[in-house]
C-alpha positions as CSV (number, residue, x, y, z in Angstrom):
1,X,64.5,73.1,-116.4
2,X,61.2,71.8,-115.3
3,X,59.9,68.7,-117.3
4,X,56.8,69.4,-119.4
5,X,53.7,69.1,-117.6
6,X,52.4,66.8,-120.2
7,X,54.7,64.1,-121.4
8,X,54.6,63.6,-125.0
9,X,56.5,60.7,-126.1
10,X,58.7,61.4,-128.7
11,X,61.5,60.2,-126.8
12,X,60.4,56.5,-127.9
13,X,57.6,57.3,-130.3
14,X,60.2,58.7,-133.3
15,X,62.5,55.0,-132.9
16,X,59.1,53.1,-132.7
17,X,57.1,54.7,-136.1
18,X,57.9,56.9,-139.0
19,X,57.5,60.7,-139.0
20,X,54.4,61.3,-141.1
21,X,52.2,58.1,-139.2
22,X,53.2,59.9,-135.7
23,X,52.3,63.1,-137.3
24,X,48.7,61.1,-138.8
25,X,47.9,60.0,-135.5
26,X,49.8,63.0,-133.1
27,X,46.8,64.9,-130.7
28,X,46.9,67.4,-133.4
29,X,45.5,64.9,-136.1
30,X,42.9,63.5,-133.4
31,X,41.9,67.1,-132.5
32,X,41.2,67.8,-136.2
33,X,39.8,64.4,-137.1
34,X,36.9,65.6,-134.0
35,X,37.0,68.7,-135.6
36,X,36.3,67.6,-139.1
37,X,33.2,65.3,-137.7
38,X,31.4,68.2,-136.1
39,X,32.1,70.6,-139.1
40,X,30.8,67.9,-141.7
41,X,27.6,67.9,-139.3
42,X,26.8,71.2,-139.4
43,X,27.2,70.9,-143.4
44,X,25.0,67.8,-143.3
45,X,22.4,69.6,-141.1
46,X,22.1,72.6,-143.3
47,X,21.7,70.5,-146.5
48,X,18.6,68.8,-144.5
49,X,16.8,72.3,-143.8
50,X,17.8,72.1,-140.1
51,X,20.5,75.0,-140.0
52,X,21.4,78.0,-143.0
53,X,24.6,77.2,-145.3
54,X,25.8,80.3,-143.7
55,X,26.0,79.1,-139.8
56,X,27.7,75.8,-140.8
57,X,29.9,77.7,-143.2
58,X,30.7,80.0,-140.2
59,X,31.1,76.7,-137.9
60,X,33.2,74.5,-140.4
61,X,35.0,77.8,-140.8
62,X,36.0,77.7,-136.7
63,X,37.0,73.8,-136.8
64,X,40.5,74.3,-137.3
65,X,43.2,72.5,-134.5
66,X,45.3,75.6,-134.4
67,X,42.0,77.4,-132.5
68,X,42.6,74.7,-129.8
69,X,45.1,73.3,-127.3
70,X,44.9,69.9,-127.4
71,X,46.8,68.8,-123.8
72,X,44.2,71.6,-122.1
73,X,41.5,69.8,-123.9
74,X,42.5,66.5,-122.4
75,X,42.8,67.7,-119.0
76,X,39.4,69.4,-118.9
77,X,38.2,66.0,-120.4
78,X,38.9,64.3,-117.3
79,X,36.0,66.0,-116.0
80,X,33.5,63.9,-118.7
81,X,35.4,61.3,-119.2
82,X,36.4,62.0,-122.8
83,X,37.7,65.2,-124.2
84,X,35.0,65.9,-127.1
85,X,32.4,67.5,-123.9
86,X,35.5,70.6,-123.7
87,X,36.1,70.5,-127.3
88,X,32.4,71.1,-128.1
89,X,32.5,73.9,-124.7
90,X,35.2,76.2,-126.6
91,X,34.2,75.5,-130.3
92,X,30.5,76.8,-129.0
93,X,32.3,80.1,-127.7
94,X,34.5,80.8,-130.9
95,X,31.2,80.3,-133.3
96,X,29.4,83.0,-131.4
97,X,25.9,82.8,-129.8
98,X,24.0,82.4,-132.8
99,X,25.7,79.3,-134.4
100,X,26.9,77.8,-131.1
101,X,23.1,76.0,-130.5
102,X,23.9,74.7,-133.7
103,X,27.2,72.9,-132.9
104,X,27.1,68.9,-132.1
105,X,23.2,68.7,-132.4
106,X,21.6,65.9,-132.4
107,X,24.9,63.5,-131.8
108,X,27.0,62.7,-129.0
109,X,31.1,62.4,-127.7
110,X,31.1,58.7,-128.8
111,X,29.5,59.3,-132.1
112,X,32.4,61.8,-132.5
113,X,35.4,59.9,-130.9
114,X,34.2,56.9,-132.6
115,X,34.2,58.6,-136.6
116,X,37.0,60.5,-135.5
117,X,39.0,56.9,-135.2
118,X,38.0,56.0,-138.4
119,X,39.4,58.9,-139.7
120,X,42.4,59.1,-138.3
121,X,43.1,55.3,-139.3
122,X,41.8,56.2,-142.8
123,X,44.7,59.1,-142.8
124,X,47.2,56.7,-141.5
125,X,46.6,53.7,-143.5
126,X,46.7,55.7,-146.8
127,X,50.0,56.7,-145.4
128,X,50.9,52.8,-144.5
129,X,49.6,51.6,-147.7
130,X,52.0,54.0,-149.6
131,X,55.1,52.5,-147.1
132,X,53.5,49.0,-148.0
133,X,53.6,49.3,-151.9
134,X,57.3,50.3,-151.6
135,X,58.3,47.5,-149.7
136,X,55.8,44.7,-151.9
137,X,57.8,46.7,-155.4
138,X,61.0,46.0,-153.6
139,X,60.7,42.6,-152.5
140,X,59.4,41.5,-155.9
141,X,62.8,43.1,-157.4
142,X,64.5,40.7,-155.2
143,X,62.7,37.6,-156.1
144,X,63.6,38.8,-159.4
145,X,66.7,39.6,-159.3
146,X,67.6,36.0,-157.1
147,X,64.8,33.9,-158.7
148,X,68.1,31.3,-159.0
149,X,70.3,32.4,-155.9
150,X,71.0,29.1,-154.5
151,X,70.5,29.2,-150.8
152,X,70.1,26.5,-148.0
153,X,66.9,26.8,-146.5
154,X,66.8,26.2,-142.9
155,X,63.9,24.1,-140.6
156,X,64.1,24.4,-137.1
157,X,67.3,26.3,-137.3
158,X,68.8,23.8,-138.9
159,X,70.1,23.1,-142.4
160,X,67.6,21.5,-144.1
161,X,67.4,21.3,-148.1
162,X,68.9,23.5,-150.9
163,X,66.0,26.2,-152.1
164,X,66.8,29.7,-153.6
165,X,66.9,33.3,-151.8
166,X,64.6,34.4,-155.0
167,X,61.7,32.0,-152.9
168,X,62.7,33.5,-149.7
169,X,62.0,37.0,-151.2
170,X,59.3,35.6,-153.3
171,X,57.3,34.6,-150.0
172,X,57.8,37.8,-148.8
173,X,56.5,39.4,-151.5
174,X,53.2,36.9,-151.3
175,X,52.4,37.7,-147.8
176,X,53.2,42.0,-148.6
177,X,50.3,41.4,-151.4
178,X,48.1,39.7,-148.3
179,X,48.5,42.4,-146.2
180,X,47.9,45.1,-148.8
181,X,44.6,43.6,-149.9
182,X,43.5,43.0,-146.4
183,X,44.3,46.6,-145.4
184,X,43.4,48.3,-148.4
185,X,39.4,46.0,-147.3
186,X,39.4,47.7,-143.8
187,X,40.0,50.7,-145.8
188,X,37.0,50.1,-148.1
189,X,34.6,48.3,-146.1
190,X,35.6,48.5,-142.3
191,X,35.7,52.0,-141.7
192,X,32.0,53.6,-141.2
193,X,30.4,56.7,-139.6
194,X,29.2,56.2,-136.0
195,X,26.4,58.3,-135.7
196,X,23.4,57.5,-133.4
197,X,22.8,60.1,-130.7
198,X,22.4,59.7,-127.2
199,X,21.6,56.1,-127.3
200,X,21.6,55.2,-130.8
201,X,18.1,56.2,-132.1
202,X,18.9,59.5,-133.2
203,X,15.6,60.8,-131.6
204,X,16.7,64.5,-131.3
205,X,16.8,64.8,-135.1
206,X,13.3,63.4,-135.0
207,X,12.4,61.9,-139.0
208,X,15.6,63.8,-140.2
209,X,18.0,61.7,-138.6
210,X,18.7,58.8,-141.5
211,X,18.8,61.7,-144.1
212,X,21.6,63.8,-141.6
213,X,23.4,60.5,-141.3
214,X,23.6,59.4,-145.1
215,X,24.4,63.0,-145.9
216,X,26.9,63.2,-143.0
217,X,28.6,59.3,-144.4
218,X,28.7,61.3,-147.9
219,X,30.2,64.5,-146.2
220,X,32.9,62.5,-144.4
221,X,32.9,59.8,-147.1
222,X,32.9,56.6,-145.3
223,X,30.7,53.9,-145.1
224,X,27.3,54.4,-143.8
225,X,26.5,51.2,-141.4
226,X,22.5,50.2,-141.0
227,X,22.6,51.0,-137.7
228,X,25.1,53.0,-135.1
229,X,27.6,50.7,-133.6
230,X,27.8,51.9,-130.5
231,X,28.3,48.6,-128.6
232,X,29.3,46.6,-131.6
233,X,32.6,47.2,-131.6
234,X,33.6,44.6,-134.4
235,X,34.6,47.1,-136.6
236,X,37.3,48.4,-134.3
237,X,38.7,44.7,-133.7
238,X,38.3,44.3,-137.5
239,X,40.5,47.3,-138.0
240,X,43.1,46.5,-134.8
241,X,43.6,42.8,-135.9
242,X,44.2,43.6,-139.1
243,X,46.7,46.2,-138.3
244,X,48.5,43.5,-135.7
245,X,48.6,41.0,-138.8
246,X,49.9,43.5,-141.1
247,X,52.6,44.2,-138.7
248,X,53.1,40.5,-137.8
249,X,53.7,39.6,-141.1
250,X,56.4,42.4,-141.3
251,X,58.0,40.9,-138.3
252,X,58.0,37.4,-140.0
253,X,60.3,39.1,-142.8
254,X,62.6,41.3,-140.0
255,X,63.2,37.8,-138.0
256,X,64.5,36.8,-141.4
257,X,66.6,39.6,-141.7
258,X,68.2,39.2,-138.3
259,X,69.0,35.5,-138.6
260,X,70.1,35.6,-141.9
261,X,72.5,38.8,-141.0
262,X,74.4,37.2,-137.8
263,X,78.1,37.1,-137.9
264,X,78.1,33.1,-138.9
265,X,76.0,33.2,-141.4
266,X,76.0,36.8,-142.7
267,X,74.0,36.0,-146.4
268,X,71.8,39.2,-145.9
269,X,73.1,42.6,-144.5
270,X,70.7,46.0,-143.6
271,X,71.3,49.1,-145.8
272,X,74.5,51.0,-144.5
273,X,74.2,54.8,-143.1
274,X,76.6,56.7,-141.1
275,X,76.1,55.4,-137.3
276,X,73.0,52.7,-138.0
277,X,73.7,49.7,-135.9
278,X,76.7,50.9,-134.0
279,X,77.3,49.7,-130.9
280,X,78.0,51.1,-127.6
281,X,81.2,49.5,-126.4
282,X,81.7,47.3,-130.0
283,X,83.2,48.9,-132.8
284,X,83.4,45.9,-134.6
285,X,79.3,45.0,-134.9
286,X,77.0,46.4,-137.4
287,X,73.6,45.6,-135.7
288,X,70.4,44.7,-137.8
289,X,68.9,47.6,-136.2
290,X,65.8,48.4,-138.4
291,X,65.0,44.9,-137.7
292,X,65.1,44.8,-134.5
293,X,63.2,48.0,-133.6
294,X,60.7,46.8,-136.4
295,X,60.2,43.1,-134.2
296,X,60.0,45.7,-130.9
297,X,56.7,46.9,-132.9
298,X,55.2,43.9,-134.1
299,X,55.1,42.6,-130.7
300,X,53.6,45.4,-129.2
301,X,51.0,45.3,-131.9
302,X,49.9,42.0,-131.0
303,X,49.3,42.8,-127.4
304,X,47.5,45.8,-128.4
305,X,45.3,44.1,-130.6
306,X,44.3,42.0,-127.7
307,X,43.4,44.9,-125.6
308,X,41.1,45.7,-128.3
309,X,39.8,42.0,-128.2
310,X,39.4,41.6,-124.1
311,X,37.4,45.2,-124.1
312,X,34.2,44.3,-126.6
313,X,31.8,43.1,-124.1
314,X,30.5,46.1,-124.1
315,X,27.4,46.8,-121.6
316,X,24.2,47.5,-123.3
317,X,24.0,50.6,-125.5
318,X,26.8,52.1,-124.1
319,X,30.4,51.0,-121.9
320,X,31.7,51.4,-119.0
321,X,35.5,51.4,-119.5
322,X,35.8,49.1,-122.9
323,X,35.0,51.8,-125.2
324,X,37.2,54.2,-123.3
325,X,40.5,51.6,-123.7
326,X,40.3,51.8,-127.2
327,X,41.5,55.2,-128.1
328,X,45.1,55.5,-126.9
329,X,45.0,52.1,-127.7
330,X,44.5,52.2,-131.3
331,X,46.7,55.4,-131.3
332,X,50.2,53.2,-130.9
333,X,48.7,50.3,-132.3
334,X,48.6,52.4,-135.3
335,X,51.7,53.7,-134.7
336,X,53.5,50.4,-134.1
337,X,52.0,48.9,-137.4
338,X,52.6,51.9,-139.4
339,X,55.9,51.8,-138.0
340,X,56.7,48.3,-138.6
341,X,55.7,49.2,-142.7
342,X,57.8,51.9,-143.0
343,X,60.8,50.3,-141.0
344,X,60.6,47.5,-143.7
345,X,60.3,49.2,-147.1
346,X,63.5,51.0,-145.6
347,X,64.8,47.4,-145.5
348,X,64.3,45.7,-148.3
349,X,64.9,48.8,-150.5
350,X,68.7,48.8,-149.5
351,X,68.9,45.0,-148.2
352,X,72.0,43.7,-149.2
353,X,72.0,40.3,-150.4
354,X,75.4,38.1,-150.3
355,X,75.1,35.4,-153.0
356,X,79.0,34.3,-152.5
357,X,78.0,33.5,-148.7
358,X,74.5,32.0,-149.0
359,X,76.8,29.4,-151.6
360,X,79.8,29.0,-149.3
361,X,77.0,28.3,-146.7
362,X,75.5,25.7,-148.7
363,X,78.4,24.1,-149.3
364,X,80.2,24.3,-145.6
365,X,79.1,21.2,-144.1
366,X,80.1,19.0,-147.1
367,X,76.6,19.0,-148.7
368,X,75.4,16.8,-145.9
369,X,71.8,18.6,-147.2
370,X,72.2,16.6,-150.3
371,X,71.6,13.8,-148.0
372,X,67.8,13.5,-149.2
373,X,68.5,13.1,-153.2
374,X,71.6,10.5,-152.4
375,X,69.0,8.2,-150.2
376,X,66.2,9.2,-153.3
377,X,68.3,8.4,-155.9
378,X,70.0,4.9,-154.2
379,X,66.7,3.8,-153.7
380,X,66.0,3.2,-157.1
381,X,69.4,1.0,-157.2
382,X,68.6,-1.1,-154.0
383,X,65.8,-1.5,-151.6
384,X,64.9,1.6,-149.4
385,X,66.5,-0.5,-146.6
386,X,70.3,-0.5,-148.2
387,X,69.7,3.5,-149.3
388,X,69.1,4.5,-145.7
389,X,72.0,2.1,-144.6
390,X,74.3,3.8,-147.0
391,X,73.4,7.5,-146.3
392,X,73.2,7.0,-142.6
393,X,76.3,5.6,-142.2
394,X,78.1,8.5,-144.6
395,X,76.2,11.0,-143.0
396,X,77.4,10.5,-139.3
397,X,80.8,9.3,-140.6
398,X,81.1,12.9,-142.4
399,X,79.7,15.3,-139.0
400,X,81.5,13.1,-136.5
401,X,84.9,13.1,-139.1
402,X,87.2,15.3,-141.2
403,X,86.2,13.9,-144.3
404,X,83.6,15.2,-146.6
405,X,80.0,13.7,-147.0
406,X,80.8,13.0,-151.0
407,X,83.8,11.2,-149.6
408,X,82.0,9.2,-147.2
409,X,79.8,8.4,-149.3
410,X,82.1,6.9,-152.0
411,X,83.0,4.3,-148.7
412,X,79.6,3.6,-148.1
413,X,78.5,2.7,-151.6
414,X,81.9,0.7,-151.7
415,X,81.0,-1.1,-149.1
416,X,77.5,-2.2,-150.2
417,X,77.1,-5.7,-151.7
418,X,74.3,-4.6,-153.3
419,X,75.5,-1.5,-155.2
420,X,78.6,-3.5,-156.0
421,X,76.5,-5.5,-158.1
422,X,75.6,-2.7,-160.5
423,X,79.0,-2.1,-161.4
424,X,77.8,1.9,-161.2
425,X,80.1,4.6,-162.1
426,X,79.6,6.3,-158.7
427,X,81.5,9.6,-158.7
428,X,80.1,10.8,-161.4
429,X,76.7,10.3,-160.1
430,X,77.5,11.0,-156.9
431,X,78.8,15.0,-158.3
432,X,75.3,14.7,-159.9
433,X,73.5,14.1,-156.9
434,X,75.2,16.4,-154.8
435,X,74.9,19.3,-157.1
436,X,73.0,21.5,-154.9
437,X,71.3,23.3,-158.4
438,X,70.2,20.2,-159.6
439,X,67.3,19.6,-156.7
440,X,65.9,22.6,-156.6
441,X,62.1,21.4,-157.5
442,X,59.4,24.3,-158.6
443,X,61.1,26.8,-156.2
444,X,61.9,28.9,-159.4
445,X,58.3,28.4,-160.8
446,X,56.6,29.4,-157.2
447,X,58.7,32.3,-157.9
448,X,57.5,33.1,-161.0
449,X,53.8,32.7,-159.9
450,X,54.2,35.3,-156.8
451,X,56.1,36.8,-159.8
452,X,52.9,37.6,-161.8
453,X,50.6,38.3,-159.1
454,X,53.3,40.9,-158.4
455,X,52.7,42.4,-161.9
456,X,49.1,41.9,-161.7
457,X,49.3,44.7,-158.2
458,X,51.5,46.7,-160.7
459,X,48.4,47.0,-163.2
460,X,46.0,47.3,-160.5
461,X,47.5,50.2,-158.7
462,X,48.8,52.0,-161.8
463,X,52.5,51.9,-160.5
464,X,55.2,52.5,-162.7
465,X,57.5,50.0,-164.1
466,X,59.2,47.4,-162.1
467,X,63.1,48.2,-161.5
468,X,65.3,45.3,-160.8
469,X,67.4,45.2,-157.4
């Protein structure tokens, strides 16, 4: 069987993104997002006097994707450089000779490439936002839920201090909340009609153009800019960087998941399905695989944002080549970042969380993380000097030896002249001090804070009620 002419990804796209944001950003959605520009102009025109309500009904009537075949489209765009100059060709002969004059006037392919992006993204962020609010509801029901796990948290990959799994979640949940407000403001404010004409003065409409664009912003509702933004391409960049943070901050959480689930340390585990993170040749592993392909995505994000950052030095009043990168471009950048959300509500939803582990982790090398308090606490026995003296010597003696820190420690303290003095009942202290609940500081009031700005998006969204883990 011959391959198909016209390769259309879904070999990697369906691993890489979720069904409905391929389907919000598939040709068919940019085909109809083209289609919906040029049938909201004809609308707008007729409102302003300069076409009858019947000829744009006839012509919005016509704008449907089915009529068309998008791959033919984008081979007979090669011929202008962009496939609106063949989508405009055929929509002309389906409307008939009387209405076809009437079709595109007075704008131009970029002016409907350019409000066809913002549409698309507008169909595929309401889609991301959704995915985005699931995953902020479910990471706030594990902060909840762990607000007191006791876990060790980890600097540098390396033990470091006792903190709680309810933080971990809890600065999840924090930096879910950033990247809803900052999409939900390219949503609001970033996306606006392009709409200028030839080269952006709108001269073909002659004093009707302002009132054709505000009623053409209104028909399409987005935001109508002071001017067209042909060359200004800042509110693309605006909208690609946000999308690469969105997804970066979702990475942030899936290399979390991914260090937290390895076979040593194994405090966190990915929902279970038949077949999800099977291996080839290994039976035995259970691979953080949503993870994984979710950090695939976040890095591809970032590089694509950076296309859209290297391409705005855009000549004059119109490009040569920078505008012309951006629309496959922000097609998988969109993809990957919608992607990346969905992959991660599907996360944190089933994440399993191991609370006997994350404890038997703490406690594994002999509460050497303890090691701060004990030098905190000796210091208000004897001088700062002594302290560090003491806990130095226990703390080598306990990772070079077989004996435990606590034990070590006893030695040590023995062994000072100074402590001696105090006559101290040391063990009891010492299970004080090495009490890995006891030094905890405001991690459970930073979780209550995220917490309440949690409850606060609740309200604000008019979600339902918030469900435990």
């Amino acid at each position: 069987m011959s391959p198909d002419p016209v390769p259309r990804g879904g070999l990697f796209t369906s691993i890489f993104t979720t069904d409905a944001v391929a389907a919000t950003t598939s040709d068919q959605a940019w085909l109809q997002a083209m289609l919906d520009v040029e049938a909201a102009l004809a609308r707008a025109e007729a409102g302003c006097g300069l076409m009858s309500s019947s000829l744009a009904d006839e012509i919005t009537a016509s704008c449907q994707a089915d009529n068309f075949d998008a791959d033919a489209i984008g081979r007979a765009g090669r011929l202008g450089g962009n496939p609106v100059i063949p989508l405009v060709a055929e929509l002309r002969q389906l409307v008939g000779p009387i209405a076809a004059p009437h079709v595109h006037a007075g704008t131009t392919s970029q002016d409907v490439l350019d409000t066809a992006m913002m549409l698309v993204a507008r169909r595929t962020i309401a889609v991301s936002l959704d995915d985005l609010s699931r995953a902020i509801d479910a990471s706030a029901a594990l902060a909840r839920t762990h607000r007191d796990t006791v876990e060790v948290a980890r600097t540098l990959m390396q033990q470091a201090l006792p903190s709680t799994f309810g933080l971990r979640a809890a600065g999840w949940l924090n930096a879910l909340l950033d990247s809803y407000e900052l999409l939900s403001r390219v949503d609001e404010v970033t996306l606006a009609l392009q709409f200028g004409g030839a080269a952006g003065t709108l001269a073909s409409l002659g004093d009707l153009g302002l009132a054709v664009r505000d009623a053409l912003a209104g028909e399409l509702s987005l935001v109508a800019p002071p001017l067209p933004w042909h060359a200004d391409r800042l509110r693309v960049v605006d909208l690609g960087t946000a999308l690469a943070m969105v997804a970066g901050a979702s990475g942030k959480i899936a290399r979390d998941v991914v260090l937290l689930a390895q076979t040593e340390i194994a405090e966190v585990s990915e929902p279970a399905a038949d077949g999800r993170g099977a291996s080839s040749t290994l039976p035995q592993k259970r691979n953080p695989v949503l993870a994984v392909t979710l950090l695939a995505s976040s890095r591809r994000a970032a590089l694509l944002a950076g296309v859209l950052l290297t391409s705005m030095d855009h000549e004059l009043d119109r490009s040569t080549g920078g505008w012309q990168s951006e629309w496959l471009t922000m097609t998988e950048l969109l993809r990957a970042a919608g992607g990346c959300i969905g992959l991660l509500g599907e996360i944190l939803c089933g994440l399993e969380v191991d609370s006997a582990r994350m404890a038997a982790n703490l406690a594994g090398p002999g509460a050497l993380v303890m090691a701060e308090r004990v030098k905190t606490e000796l210091a208000e026995l004897v001088s700062a000097s002594e302290a560090d003296l003491i806990v130095g010597r226990a703390v080598r003696a306990a990772t070079d030896g077989g004996r435990s820190f606590r034990d070590e420690l006893m030695e040590a303290c023995g062994s000072s002249g100074e402590l001696s003095a105090h006559g101290l009942d040391l063990e009891s202290r010492l299970d004080a001090w090495l009490d890995p609940s006891g030094y905890l500081g405001s991690a459970g009031l930073f979780v209550d804070r995220v917490l309440e700005r949690h409850r606060a998006f609740v309200r604000g969204n008019g979600a339902g009620e918030e469900v435990d883990a």
